[in-house]
C-alpha positions as CSV (number, residue, x, y, z in Angstrom):
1,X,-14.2,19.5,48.8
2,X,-14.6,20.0,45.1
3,X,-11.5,21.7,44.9
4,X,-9.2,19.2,46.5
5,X,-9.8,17.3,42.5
6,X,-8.6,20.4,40.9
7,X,-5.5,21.4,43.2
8,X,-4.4,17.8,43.4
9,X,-5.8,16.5,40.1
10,X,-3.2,14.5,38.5
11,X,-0.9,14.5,41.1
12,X,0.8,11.1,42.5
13,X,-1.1,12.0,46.2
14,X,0.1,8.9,48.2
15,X,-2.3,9.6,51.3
16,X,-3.5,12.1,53.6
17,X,-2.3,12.2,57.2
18,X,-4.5,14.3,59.4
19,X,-3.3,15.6,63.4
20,X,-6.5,17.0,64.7
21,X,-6.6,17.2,68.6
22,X,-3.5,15.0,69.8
23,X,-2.7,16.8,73.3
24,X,-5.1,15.3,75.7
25,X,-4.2,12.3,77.9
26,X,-7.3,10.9,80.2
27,X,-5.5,7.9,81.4
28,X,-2.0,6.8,82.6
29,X,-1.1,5.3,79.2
30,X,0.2,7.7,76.0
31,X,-2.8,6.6,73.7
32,X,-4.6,8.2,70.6
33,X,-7.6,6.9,68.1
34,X,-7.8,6.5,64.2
35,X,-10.9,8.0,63.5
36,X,-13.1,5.0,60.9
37,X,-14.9,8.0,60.0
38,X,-13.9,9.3,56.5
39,X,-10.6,7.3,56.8
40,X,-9.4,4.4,54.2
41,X,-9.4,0.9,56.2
42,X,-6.3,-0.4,54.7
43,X,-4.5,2.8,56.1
44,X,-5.6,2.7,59.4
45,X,-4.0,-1.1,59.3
46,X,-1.1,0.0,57.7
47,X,-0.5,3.2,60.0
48,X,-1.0,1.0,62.5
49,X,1.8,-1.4,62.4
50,X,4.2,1.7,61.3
51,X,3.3,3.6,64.6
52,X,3.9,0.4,66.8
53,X,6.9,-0.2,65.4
54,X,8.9,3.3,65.4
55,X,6.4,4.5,68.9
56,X,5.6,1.4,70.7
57,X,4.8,3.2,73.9
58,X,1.5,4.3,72.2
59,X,-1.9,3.0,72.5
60,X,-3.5,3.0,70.0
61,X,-7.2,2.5,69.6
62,X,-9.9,3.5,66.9
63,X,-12.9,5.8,67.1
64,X,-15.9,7.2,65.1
65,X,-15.2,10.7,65.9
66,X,-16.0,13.4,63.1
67,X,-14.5,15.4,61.3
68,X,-11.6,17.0,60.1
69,X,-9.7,17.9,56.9
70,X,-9.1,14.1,55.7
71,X,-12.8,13.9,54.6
72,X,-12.7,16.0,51.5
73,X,-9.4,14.0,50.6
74,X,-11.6,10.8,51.7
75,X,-14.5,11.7,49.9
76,X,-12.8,12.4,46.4
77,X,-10.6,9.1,46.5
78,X,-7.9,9.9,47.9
79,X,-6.6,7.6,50.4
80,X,-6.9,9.4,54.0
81,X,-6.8,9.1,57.7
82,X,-7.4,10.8,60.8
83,X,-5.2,10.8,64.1
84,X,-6.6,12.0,67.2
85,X,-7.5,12.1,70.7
86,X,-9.1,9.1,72.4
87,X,-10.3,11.0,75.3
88,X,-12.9,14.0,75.0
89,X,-11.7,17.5,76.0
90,X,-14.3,19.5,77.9
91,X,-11.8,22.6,76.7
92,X,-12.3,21.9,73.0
93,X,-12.7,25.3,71.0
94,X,-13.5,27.0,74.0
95,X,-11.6,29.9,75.4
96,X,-10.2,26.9,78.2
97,X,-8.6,25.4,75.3
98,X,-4.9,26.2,75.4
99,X,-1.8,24.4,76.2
100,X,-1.3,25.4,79.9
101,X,-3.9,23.6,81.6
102,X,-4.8,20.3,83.3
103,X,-4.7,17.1,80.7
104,X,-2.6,18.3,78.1
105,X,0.1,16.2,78.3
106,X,3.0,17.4,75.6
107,X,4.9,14.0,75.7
108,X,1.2,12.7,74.2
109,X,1.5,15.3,71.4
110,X,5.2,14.4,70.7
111,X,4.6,11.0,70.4
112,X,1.7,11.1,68.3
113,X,3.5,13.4,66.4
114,X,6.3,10.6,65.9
115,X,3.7,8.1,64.9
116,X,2.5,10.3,62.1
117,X,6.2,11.5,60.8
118,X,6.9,7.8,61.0
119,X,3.8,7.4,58.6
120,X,4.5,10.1,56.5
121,X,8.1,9.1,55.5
122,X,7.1,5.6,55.1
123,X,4.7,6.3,52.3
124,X,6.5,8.8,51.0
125,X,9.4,6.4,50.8
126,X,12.1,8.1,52.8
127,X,15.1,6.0,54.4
């Protein structure tokens, strides 16, 4: 993490979106967390509004879940947040976790993916 200040350093770095683990769906609702874990509050809020507006059929919830590559950008000041699952994946990092297989659910990943594109070109102030 000490190098995220020297490659960034300077830089206008409007905020760190992280995807980490957005394919698994326990329930029958499309839903995913914002981990509170290394994540800047106000973002979460703000990230929050964006996804309901532009993917309203999301769920979204938040979670204490650890970690992923928003805590170095957390940790030197940078604003940052964390999208991910909101159910636990027996498969995860094992040689069960791949894409064909029972609860991952693509329409999940694409619409958690629309939430953080959303995000993304809101901050970054694209029309």
């Amino acid at each position: 993490s000490s190098g995220i200040n020297a490659e960034y350093g300077g830089q206008n770095v409007v905020a760190m979106l992280q995807g980490d683990m957005i394919a698994i769906q326990g329930g029958t609702s499309y839903t995913f967390n914002f981990s509170t874990r290394y994540s800047t509050p106000a973002l979460i809020t703000s990230l929050t509004q964006i996804a309901k507006e532009y993917v309203p059929q999301l769920v979204i919830s938040t979670s204490t879940s650890c970690c992923s590559d928003n805590q170095p950008f957390f940790n030197n000041g940078y604003p940052a947040v964390l999208y991910t699952e909101a159910y636990s994946d027996p498969q995860y990092h094992t040689v069960g976790d791949v894409v064909n297989r029972s609860g991952f659910n693509i329409t999940t990943v694409q619409l958690v993916t629309r939430a953080i594109l959303a995000g993304a070109a809101t901050y970054a102030q694209i029309n």
